[in-house]
C-alpha positions in Angstrom: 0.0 0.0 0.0 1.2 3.4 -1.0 1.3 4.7 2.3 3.9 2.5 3.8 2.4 0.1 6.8 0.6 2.7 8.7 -1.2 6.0 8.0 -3.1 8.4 10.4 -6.1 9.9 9.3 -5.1 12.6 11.7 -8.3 15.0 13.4 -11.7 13.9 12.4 -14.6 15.8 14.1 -16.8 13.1 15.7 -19.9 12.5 13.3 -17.4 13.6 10.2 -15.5 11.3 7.8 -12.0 11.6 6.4 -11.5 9.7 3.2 -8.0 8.5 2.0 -7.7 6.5 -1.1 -4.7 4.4 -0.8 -3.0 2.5 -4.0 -2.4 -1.3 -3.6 0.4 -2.8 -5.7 1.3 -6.1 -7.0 5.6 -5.9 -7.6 5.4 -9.6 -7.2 5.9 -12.4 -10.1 2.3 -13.6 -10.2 -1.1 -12.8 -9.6 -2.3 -11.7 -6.4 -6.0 -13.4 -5.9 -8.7 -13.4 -3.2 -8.6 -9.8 -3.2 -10.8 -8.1 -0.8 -12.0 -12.2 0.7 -11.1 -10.6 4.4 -12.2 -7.1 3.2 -14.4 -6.3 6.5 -13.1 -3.2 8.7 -13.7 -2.7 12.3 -16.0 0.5 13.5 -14.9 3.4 12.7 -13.4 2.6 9.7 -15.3 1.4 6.6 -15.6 1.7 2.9 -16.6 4.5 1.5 -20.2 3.9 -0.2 -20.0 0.6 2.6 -18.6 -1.6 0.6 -15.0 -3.1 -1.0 -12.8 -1.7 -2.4 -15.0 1.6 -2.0 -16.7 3.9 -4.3 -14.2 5.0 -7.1 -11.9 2.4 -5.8 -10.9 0.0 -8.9 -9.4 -3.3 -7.0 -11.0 -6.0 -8.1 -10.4 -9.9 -6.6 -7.7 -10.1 -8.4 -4.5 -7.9 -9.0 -1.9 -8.8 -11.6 1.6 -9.0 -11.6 3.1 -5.4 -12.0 -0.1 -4.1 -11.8 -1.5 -1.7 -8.9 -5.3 -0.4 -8.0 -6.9 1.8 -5.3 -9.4 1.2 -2.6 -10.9 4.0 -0.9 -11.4 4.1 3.0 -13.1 6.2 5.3 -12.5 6.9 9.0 -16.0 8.7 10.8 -15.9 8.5 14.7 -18.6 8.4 16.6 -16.8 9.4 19.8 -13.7 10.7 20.8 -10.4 8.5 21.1 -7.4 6.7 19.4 -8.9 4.0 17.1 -6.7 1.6 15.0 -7.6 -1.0 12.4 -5.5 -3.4 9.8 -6.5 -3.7 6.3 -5.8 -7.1 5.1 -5.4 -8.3 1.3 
């Protein structure tokens, strides 16, 4: 992922959203599949439109070899706090 392994979404105003779209990419020597199989994202973070890989995002299940796509996240507290999720692939 474009952002290296972490990335802060920095201050959100509870009941707001910040939206990120990160690119994914394949430098590997074969297909990555079962994109998006473990897709689901813990409270406060989520898809934006709901839903893998997000709306304008372009991954699909399956990412080629030299080939890179984008999901788009969102992060929207409901409260205040430190909140932390993983997005697995």
């Amino acid at each position: 992922i474009d952002s290296g392994p972490t990335y802060d979404f920095g201050t959100v105003t509870v009941n707001s959203a910040g939206t990120r779209v990160f690119t994914v990419s394949n430098s590997g020597g074969v297909a990555a599949t079962a994109l998006g199989d473990n897709a689901a994202l813990a409270t406060p973070f989520n898809y934006v439109g709901g839903s893998y890989p997000g709306t304008g995002g372009t991954c699909g299940i399956t990412l080629s070899a030299g080939f890179s796509c984008t999901i788009n996240l969102e992060f929207a507290p409901v409260g205040s706090g430190a909140f932390v999720d993983t997005v697995v692939l």
